[in-house]
C-alpha positions, 0 to 999 in steps of 0.5 A: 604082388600083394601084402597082408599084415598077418600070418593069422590062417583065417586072414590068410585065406580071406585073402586068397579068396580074392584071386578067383583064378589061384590054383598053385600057392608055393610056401614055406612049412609053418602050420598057418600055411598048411591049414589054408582051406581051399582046392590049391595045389601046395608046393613046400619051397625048396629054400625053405626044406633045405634051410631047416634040415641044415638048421636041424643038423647044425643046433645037433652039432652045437648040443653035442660037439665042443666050440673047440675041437682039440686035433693036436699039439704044437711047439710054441715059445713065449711071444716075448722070448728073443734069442739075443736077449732070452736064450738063457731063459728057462720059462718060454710060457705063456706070460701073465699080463703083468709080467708081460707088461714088466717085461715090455716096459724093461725093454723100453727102458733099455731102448731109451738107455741105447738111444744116449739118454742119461738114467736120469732123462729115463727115469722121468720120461718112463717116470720110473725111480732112478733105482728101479731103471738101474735095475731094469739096465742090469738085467742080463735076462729080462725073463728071469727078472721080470718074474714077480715071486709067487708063493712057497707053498706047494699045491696038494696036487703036487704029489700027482703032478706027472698023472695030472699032464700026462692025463691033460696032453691026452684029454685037455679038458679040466671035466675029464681030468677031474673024472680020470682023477676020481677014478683013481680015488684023487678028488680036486676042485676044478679052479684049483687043477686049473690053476696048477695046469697053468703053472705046470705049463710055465715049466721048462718041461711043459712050455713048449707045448700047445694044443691045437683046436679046429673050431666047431663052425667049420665042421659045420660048414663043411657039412654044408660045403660053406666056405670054412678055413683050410686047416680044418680039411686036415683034420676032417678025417680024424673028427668024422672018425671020432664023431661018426654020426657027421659023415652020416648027416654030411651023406644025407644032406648032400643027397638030400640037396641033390634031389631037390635041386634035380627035382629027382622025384621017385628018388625023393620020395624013396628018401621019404619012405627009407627009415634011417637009425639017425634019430635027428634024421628020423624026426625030420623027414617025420615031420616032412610026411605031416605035409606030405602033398607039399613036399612031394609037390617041391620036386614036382613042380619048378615053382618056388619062392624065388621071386618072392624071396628076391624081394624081401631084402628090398622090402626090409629096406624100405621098412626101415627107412620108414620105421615108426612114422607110417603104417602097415597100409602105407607100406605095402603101397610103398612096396607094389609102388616100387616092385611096379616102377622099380625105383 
């Protein structure tokens, strides 16, 4: 075992020359590997070809699907909104923090009050004026009373109001609505329609409704059948029909994996040699065939990285504990020290 503080090809190969008896280098793709000189036998690391198709797959995804995925509604109320105390409340939607914070503080004041504390010992424990916890102790319903009062005037969306959430249940996206809108000839600034969906959604016809997203991270890991949260498997179906191109590259990766994995070479190189209509499929495996030899050699041979690659966390360790006080020299005696007595 050796290190070399360098990825420089000329160095690379200064190196190398050492080893009168190499014949095999296992390695990963970057070009300064590629471009060693000498009567080697290349083999690409199988980590390492796997490892950059999912990186491809994954940076495609996240430039074309949402961070969140809307897969559905659900019926919700307000988190505050309690039988006994707001069953008449016609306002279950979700609160301003304001209001929430009013609301909260009603109810300790009520608390206190049922506990046998006097208004006065209330009002100067909560430090609230006298006035103001008679009040709070007079309301029937707290999510009627804790409402601050918002302007009269009417938004000029008004007008389109049952267009504007018949479209946002069905598009939830503000960009969409405001394109759907333009399409009818009705011109909106985004803050202002947000602004009105967001009051629309505090109404009695609209509170209970809430969209449900899958985030993009799962999709992706079920691709590569990483751990991800059970609740996206119902709602797979759905976004792979909407997005067809994703059972495309889930297909392709698993036989992809498979055939490296089993060192299927015949199968392999028929995957080399396929054209596929999937452009970001149709780029890879182009770049694949700029190191053909490598590649083909990666389900040719059992070498690869393994042993190297155990040793890079090890390695890492030791270069932090010794950062900034010891040289590249030092630590690559540090390493061979430890990878011989394994300290």
């Amino acid at each position: 075992m050796d290190i070399i503080n360098t990825r420089d090809t000329v160095e690379v190969n200064r190196a190398l020359e050492k080893y009168e008896n190499l014949r095999v280098i296992s390695r990963d793709r970057g070009i300064s590997y590629q471009s060693i000189e000498g009567d080697y036998i290349h083999i690409a690391d199988r980590f390492h070809l796997i490892m950059n198709l999912s990186d491809k797959i994954a940076a495609e995804i996240k430039k074309t699907i949402p961070h969140k995925i809307p897969v559905g509604f659900e019926e919700v109320r307000s988190k505050f909104a309690e039988p006994n105390e707001l069953s008449n409340s016609s306002n279950y939607a979700a609160l301003s923090v304001a209001t929430a914070k009013k609301i909260d503080l009603i109810k300790q004041v009520k608390k206190l009050k049922s506990q046998g504390y006097s208004q006065k010992d209330v009002s100067e424990a909560m430090k609230i004026d006298p006035k103001t916890v008679s009040r709070y102790l007079s309301m029937k319903d707290i999510m009627l009373g804790a409402q601050y009062p918002s302007r009269k005037r009417d938004s000029y969306l008004e007008p389109n109001k049952e267009l504007i959430m018949k479209i946002y249940l069905e598009k939830k996206y503000v960009v969409e609505i405001l394109e759907e809108l333009k399409k009818r000839g009705i011109y909106a600034k985004s803050s202002a329609l947000r602004d009105f969906i967001s009051k629309k959604l505090s109404e009695k016809d609209y509170a209970k409704i809430r969209a449900i997203y899958i985030d993009r991270r799962d999709i992706i890991n079920y691709i590569f059948s990483w751990s991800h949260r059970p609740i996206a498997l119902d709602h797979i179906k759905d976004i792979f029909e909407k997005h067809k191109v994703l059972s495309e590259y889930k297909r392709f990766y698993e036989y992809f994996k498979s055939c490296l994995v089993r060192l299927k070479r015949d199968d392999f190189i028929e995957i080399l040699e396929k054209e596929y209509s999937c452009k970001l499929i149709d780029r890879f495996i182009y770049n694949l065939k700029k190191d053909y030899n490598a590649v083909i050699n990666a389900v040719t041979y059992k070498l690869n990285n393994g042993l190297l690659e155990g040793h890079v966390n090890k390695l890492k360790k030791i270069k932090r504990d010794m950062y900034g006080r010891a040289s590249v020299d030092l630590l690559r005696k540090k390493v061979i020290y430890q990878s011989i007595f394994k300290l």
